[in-house]
C-alpha positions in Angstrom: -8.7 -18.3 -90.3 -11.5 -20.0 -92.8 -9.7 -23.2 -94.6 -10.1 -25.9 -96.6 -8.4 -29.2 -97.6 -8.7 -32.2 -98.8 -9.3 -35.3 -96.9 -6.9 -38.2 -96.9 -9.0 -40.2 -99.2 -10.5 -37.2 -101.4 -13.6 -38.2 -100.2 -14.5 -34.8 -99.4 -13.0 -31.0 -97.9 -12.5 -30.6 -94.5 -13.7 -26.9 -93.4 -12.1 -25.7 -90.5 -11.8 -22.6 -88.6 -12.4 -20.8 -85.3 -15.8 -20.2 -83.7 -16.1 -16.8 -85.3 -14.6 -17.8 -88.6 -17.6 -20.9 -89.2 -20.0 -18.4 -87.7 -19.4 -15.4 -89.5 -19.6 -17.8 -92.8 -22.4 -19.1 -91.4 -24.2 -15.8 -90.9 -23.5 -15.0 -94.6 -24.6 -17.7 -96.5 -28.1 -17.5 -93.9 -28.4 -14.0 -95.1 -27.8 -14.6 -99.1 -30.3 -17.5 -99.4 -32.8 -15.4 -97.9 -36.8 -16.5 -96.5 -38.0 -19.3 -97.3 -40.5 -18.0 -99.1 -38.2 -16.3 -101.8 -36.3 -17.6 -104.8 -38.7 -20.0 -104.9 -36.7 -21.2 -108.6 -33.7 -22.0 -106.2 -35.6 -24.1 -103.3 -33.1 -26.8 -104.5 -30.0 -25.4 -104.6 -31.4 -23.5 -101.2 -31.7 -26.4 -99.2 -28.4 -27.7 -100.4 -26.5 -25.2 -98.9 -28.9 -25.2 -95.4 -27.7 -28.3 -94.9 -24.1 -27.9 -95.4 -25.0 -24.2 -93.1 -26.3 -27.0 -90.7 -23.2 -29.1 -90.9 -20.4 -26.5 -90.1 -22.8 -24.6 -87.5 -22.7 -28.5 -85.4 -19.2 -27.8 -86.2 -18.4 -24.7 -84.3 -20.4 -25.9 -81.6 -18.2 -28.5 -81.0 -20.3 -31.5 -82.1 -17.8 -32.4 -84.8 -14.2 -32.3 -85.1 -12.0 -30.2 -82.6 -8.6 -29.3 -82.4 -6.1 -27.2 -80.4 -3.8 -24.7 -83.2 -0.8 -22.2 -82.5 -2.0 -18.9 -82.3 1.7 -17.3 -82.5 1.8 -16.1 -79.1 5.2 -16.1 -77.7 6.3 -16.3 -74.2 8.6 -12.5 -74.8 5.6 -10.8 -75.8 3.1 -12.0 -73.3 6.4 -11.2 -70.8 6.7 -7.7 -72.5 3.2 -6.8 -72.1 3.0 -8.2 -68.9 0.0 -10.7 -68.7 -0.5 -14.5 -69.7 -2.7 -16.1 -72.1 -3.1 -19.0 -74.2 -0.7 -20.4 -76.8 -3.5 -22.0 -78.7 -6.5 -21.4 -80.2 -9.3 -23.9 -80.4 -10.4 -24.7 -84.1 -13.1 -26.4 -85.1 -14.0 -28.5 -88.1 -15.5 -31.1 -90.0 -16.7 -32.7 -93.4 -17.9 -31.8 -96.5 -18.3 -34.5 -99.9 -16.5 -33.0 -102.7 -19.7 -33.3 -105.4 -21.5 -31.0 -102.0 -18.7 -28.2 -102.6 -18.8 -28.4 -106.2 -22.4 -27.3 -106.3 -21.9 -25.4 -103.7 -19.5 -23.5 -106.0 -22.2 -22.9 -108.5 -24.9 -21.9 -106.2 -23.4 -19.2 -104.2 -23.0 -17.4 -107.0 -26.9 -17.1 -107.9 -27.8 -16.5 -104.3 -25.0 -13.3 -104.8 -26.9 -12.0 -107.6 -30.3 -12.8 -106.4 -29.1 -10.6 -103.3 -27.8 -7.9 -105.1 -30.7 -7.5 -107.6 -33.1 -7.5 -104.8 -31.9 -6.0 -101.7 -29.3 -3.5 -103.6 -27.0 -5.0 -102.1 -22.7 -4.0 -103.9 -19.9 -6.9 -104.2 -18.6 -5.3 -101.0 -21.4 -6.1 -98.9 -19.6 -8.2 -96.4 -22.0 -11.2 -96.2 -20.9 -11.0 -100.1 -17.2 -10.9 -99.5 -17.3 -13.8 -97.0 -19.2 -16.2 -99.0 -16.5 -15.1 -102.3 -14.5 -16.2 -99.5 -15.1 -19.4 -99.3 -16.0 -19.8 -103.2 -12.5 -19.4 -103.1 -11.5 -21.9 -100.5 -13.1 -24.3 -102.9 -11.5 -23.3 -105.8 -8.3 -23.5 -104.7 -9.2 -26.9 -103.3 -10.7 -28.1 -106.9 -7.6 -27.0 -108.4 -5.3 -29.0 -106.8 -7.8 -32.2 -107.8 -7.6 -31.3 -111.9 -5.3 -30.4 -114.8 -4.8 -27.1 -115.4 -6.4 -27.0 -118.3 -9.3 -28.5 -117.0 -9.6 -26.0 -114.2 -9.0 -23.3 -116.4 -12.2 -24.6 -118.1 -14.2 -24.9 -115.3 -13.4 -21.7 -113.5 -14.5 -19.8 -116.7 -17.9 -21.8 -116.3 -18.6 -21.3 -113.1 -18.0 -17.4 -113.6 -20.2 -17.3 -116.8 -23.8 -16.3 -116.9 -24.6 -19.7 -118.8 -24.5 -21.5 -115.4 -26.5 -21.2 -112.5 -28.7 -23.2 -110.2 -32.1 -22.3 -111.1 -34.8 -25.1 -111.1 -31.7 -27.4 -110.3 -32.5 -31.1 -110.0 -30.4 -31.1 -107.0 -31.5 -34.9 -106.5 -28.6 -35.5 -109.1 -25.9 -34.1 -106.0 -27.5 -36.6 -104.1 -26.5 -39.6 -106.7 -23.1 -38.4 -107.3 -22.4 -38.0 -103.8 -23.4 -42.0 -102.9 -21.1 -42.7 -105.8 -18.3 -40.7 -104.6 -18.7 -42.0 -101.5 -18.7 -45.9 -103.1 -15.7 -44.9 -105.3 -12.2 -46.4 -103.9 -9.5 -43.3 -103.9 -7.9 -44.0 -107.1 -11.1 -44.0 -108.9 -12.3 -40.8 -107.3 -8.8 -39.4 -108.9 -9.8 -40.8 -112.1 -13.2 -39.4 -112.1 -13.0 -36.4 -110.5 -12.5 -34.0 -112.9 -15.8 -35.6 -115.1 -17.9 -35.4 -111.8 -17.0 -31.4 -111.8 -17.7 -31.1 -115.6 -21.4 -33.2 -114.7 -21.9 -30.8 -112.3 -20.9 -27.3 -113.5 -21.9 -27.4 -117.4 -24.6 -30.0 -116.5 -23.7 -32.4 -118.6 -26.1 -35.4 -120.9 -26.4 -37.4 -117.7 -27.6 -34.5 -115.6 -29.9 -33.7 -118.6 -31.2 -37.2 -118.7 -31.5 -37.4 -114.6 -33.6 -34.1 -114.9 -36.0 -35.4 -117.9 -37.0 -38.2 -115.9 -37.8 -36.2 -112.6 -40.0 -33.8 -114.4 -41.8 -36.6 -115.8 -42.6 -38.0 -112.6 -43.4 -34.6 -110.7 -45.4 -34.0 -113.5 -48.1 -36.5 -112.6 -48.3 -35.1 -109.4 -48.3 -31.7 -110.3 -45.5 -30.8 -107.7 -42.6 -28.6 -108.4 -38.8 -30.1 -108.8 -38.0 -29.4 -105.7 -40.7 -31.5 -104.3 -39.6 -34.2 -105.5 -38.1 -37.1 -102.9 -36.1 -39.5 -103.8 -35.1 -42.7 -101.3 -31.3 -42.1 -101.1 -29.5 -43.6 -98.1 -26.4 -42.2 -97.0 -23.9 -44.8 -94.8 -23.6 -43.9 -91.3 -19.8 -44.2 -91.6 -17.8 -42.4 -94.3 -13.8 -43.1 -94.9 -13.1 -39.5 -95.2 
């Protein structure tokens, strides 16, 4: 079973689940985010969620965090139907920063659409109904980070047509997530539910961050998504 929780130090969500579970959301997100040739507006927000695709995929095989889980197999009914298998089945899992998922959040839902307007694709499309799925891993795992109020709020955001991830300046993810990471745990508790707010509704500071990138690809003549900037992330994170 796909899950998600919170790390010990709300650093970021751990994403865990079987080989098929990873791989079946996996498969999903591949297939909504299309060529790389198309939704060319969303190259941003696109490569974003390649790389987390890339993260859980080393996951599932087995380059990341493995563990062994109950399967509920009892001795009776292995007895009853006469034959002997395992007690456990082996999960895998690993890492996600929480500014990552928050976007993440926010961009499946334009990739859903984009798919839907353009390969007629209905909300019951399964590739659809898995990557809901884990838009609602992450909810759950926001809400238990934020007021109810504030979640409330932010829910109703994230569902509106007012935000979406087109011509994102997904270099901002990039900012908040070495901040995050810098942030002790207290702090991060304190500032979580602003980072979300930054993120979703795309706040003055977002607005700023995105003047001053367009002014600089504007010399060059190069598209948003172009732009580089030199962000190092630490080799270790305290997750």
């Amino acid at each position: 079973m796909l899950a998600l929780k919170n790390t010990e130090n709300l650093t970021g969500a751990l994403i865990s689940g079987d080989y098929w579970d990873l791989d079946e959301l996996c498969t999903a997100l591949h297939r909504l985010t299309g060529k790389e040739s198309r939704y060319l507006d969303w190259q941003g927000a696109r490569m974003r969620l390649l790389s987390i695709m890339h993260d859980i995929r080393n996951a599932y095989q087995g380059n990341s965090n493995v563990e062994s889980v109950g399967n509920g197999l009892k001795k009776d009914t292995m007895k009853n139907h006469d034959f002997i298998a395992s007690q456990n089945n082996i999960y895998f899992s690993t890492e996600i920063l929480w500014p990552e998922l928050i976007f993440t959040l926010v961009a499946i839902n334009d990739f859903i659409n984009l798919h839907k307007k353009y390969e007629q694709a209905t909300d019951l499309e399964i590739h659809i109904v898995n990557a809901r799925k884990f838009q609602a891993l992450i909810a759950e795992g926001l809400r238990e980070n934020m007021s109810e109020e504030s979640y409330t709020f932010i829910m109703q955001q994230v569902l509106s047509s007012n935000v979406n991830a087109e011509e994102y300046a997904s270099q901002y993810i990039d900012l908040l997530n070495i901040s995050y990471i810098d942030m002790s745990r207290d702090r991060r508790i304190q500032s979580f539910e602003s980072i979300v707010h930054n993120i979703v509704v795309q706040s003055k500071d977002y607005s700023s961050f995105k003047k001053k990138i367009l002014t600089e690809t504007n010399k060059t003549k190069s598209t948003i998504h172009d732009f580089r900037m030199n962000v190092e992330y630490p080799e270790y994170i305290e997750w």
